[in-house]
Phi, psi and omega in degrees: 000132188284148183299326187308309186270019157260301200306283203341306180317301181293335166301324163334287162351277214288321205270320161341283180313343222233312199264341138315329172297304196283311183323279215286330184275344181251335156343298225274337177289328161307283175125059162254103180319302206277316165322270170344280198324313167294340183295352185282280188285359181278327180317306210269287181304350162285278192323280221298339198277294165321303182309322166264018208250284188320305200290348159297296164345312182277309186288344172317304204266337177296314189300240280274298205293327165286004198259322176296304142338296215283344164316311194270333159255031189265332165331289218266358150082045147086030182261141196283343173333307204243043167296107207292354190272342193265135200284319188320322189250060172193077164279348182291321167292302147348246257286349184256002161294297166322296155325313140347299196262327184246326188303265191330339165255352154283326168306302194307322167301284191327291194327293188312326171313302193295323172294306200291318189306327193279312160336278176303326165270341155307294202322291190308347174256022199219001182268002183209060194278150152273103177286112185216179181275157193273148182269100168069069204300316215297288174297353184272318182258008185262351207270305182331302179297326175269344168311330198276310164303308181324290166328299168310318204284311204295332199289300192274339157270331156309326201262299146353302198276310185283330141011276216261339167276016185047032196280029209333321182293333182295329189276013178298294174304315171291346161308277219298331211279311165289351166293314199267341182283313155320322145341286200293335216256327137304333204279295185287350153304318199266327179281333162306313193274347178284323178280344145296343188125337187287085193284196012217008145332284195276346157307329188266344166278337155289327174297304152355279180329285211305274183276046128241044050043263139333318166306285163323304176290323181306317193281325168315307173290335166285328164312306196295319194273336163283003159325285206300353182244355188296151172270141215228149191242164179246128178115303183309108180254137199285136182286000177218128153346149163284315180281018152295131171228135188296325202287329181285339168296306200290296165355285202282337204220088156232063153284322201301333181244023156268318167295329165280340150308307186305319188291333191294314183303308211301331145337305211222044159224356171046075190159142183265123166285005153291330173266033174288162151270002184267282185356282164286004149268357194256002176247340154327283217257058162276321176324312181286308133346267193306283178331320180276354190258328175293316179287334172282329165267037153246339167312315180298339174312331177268009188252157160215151191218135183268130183295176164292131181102009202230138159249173174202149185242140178306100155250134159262101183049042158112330165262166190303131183261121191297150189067314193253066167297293171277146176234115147281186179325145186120194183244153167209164183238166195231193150284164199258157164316177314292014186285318169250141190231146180268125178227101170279174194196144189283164171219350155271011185246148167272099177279113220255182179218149106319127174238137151096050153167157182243136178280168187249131180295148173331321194240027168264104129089083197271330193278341189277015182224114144235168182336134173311320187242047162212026170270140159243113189260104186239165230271349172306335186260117200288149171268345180227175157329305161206160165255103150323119186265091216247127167254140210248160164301144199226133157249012164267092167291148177276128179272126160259082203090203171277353174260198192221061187323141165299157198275115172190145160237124156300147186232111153264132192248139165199123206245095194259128172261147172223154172198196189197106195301145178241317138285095176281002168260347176290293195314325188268333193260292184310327189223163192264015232187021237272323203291303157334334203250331182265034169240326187291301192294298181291001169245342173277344182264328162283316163329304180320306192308282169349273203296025162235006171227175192277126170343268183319323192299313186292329196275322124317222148355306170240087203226325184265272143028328166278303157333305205270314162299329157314314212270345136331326173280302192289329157305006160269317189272332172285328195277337162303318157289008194024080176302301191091028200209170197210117214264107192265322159215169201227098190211178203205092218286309198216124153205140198171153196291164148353123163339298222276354185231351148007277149287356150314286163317312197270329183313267196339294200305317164305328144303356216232291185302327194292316156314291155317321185293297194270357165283326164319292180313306173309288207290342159300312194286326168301305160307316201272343172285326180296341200280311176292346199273310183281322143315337177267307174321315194281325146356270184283343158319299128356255205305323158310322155307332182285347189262338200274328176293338200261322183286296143008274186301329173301307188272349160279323170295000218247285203289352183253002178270307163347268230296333187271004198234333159320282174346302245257343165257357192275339177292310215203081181307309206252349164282337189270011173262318169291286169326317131016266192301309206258005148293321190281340185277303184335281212294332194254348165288355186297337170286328186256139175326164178221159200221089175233147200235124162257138176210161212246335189265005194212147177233142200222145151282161189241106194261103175243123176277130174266028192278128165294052162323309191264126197276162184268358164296357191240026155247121188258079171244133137280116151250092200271143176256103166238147195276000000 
């Protein structure tokens, strides 16, 4: 291998290292994502650059060492000392066989690391980025831009130079070496569009990085693993390296996949399909081609159509378009991406929170969640992941002793707020969070609230009165920020003391009814004896009256019957002495069995005791009944 496309390498080497060093320190002194980020692959193409560099070196040394041999045994006239056939006098050839076999696929595993570890940690590190303006744009993209000439120029004579001298080793490093000129030369595009306006320019060109990355590290482990099956002839040198990558190639060179498109038909149409005229005209006019595809999708860009239920807000280079801020529902045209961009939002959907507890996720504590309609919710049972304990006003204190607790309780509450955005340029423009800031403004109006009304009171009684006021405050406290949102309920879902106190609490509140219950009971029974008591008195007050009017009457009804039964015997003795008698035997027989014995031939007196003695089985009488 001529010494030149040995320097060449190392110049390769050296301007990598010099432009990765300077890169990643003024990235990181800009505060540019995409810098850092691209500094990945200039890393990655330094270990490539090294790798190819040594191993040119070794074949380097392998040539000089055979040119030497053959010096030398052309010298010695066929004497066998210096048989070119014997491995023992060809260390050079060991050590770059060796280098081969063990160097190179371990370094290429190291590669394969570095990218996919460079890959993952760009992504995870771009996932909560802060996007601000860059520290000195101006010098951040004028330094780039020229690592980016340096590169090119030193990149395309290298790749040129291995071209035509066939070098396989050269072109590892010169890919990597246009790869980085192609880096810098985005870098300083994304830093040019963030000082236009596009700040998330340069965020979308680091991730970008990350996943073609990523890309990379895939093809590198499909090399390693189709290495270990390749069939391998001894002597036989391969024409393309294991740390070579096409992908980095099609990247730093892509002229490179049009010769790569040519071989393939011409491969596999057996005939050259390169030298068509469809063929050169579609590798003419691919510029233009690419170019028309890009301008109808930029075209489509100006059209936009909002659905129903949906607002959207208008921006021109990052700010509000004066007249068109909000697009409702319908189509509307814009400016093509990226100059005017759409940021939609339902403005018609209700959106709720929780206030006072973090919910527990689907696949958290899956046997402690059963079905909504066979939950039992006690007040003993935690309901959620975690609960909050808030403190309410008390208007009772406990005396302990010598001290005085304060009238304060702890609560755990769980409070679902809904709501519905109403101004959408307010919700979108005034705070960079709105949604954050109205969970904040809505747990800070529930605390207020809490330490000013009564434990029992809130729990109880007044829960709608609380309900209502809540939501009155915090629609005050949003509409003083200018939120934009418009606070549709407020309720108060769950409320009951500490977990942990729980069962305490419901012991007391059963004692406390179970109290209530027998003064209930006493006083039923008080009211229900008195109630009786003043009835049976007022009863008998009644009846007495009733005997005294009755007695009364009887005996004025007594003395004027006297006076007609006088008359009615001085008229008549003896009728009025037999009819007497025989009312009073009516009126005292009326009550006793009667006997009566009839004859018809005789006529006898009858001496009948009228006492009821006689049972009626001991009167040996038939009495027939005729019908």
């Amino acid at each position: 291998m001529p010494r030149n496309l040995t320097r060449i390498g190392l110049i390769n080497l050296i301007l990598l290292l010099v432009a990765g060093s300077a890169g990643i320190l003024l990235a990181r002194e800009a505060g540019s994502f995409a810098g850092q980020a691209g500094m990945a692959f200039v890393g990655c193409g330094l270990i490539i650059a090294l790798l190819s560099w040594f191993q040119m070196r070794l074949e380097d040394r392998e040539r000089l060492e055979k040119l030497e041999l053959e010096e030398l045994a052309r010298s010695a006239k066929g004497s066998t000392m210096f048989d070119t056939g014997d491995a023992e006098i060809f260390p050079a050839q060991r050590a770059r066989e060796q280098f081969e076999k063990f160097i190179v696929p371990a370094v290429t595993v190291l590669v394969f690391l570095a990218q996919a570890g460079g890959a993952v940690g760009i992504w995870l590190w771009l996932q909560n980025p802060i996007v601000g303006k860059l520290n000195q744009p101006m010098l951040l993209m004028a330094l780039f831009g020229m690592f980016a000439l340096l590169l090119l120029l030193m990149g395309k004579y290298s790749v040129k130079l291995a071209q035509l001298d066939n070098q396989r080793l050269l072109r590892p490093g010169a890919s990597n070496v246009l790869l980085a000129a192609a880096v810098s030369f985005s870098v300083a595009l994304a830093v040019g569009a963030v000082e236009a306006g596009l700040i998330r320019a340069d965020l979308y060109l680091a991730r970008g990085f990350a996943i073609i990355l990523g890309l990379a590290a895939v093809e590198t482990l499909i090399s390693l693993v189709l290495e270990m099956y390749r069939p391998r002839v001894k002597g036989r040198i391969e024409t393309r390296v294991m740390y070579e990558s096409r992908l980095v190639g099609l990247l730093g060179q892509p002229a490179g996949i049009f010769s790569t498109v040519a071989q393939a038909l011409d491969y596999q149409f057996g005939f050259k399909v390169s030298d068509t005229w469809f063929y050169q005209f579609i590798q003419r006019s691919a510029a233009w081609i690419l170019l028309g595809q890009v301008g109808l999708l930029l075209l489509s860009t100006c059209v936009t159509f909002i659905d129903a239920g949906e607002a959207a807000i208008l921006e021109r280079n990052g700010s509000p378009v004066a007249g068109r801020e909000v697009l409702g529902p319908g189509i509307h045209f814009k400016l093509p991406w990226p100059i005017d961009e759409v940021y939609r939002e339902r403005t018609k959907e209700v959106r709720s929170f929780l206030i006072g507890l973090v919910e527990r996720g689907d696949d958290e504590h899956p046997n402690a969640r059963p079905p909504a309609d066979e939950r039992t919710v006690l007040w003993t049972v935690a309901h959620a992941k975690e609960e909050y304990n808030l403190l309410v006003a008390s208007r009772e204190s406990v005396i302990r002793g010598t001290e005085q607790a304060p009238p304060v309780n702890l609560l755990s509450v769980n409070i679902p707020v809904q709501y519905e955005i109403s101004d959408l340029l307010k919700w979108t423009t005034r705070h960079a969070n709105a949604t954050n800031l109205l969970e904040r403004i809505a747990t800070r109006e529930v605390v207020r609230y809490l330490v000013s009304v009564d434990f029992f009171e809130f729990m109880t009684t007044g829960r709608a009165t609380a309900a209502s006021r809540l939501r009155e405050n915090v629609q005050a406290a949003a509409d003083q920020l200018e939120l934009g949102v418009h606070i549709l309920f407020v309720g108060l879902q769950s409320v009951h003391p500490p977990v942990k106190v729980g069962k305490e609490f419901n012991a007391v509140v059963a004692a406390v009814q179970q109290k209530a219950t027998i003064i209930e009971h006493s006083r039923t029974y008080s009211i229900t004896n008195v109630i009786l008591a003043r009835s049976e008195a007022t009863n008998r007050i009644r009846q007495a009256e009733s005997y005294s009017l009755r007695t009364i009457a009887a005996t004025v009804a007594q003395a004027a019957q006297f006076t007609n039964q006088v008359k009615a015997y001085r008229e008549s003795p003896a009728v009025y002495t037999q009819r007497a008698y025989l009312n009073a035997f009516a009126a005292g027989s009326a009550g006793s069995r009667k006997i009566v014995l009839t004859a018809t031939n005789a006529q006898q007196s009858l001496n009948l005791n009228l006492e009821d003695k006689l049972r009626p089985d001991m009167l040996d009488v038939v009495v027939e009944s005729k019908r």
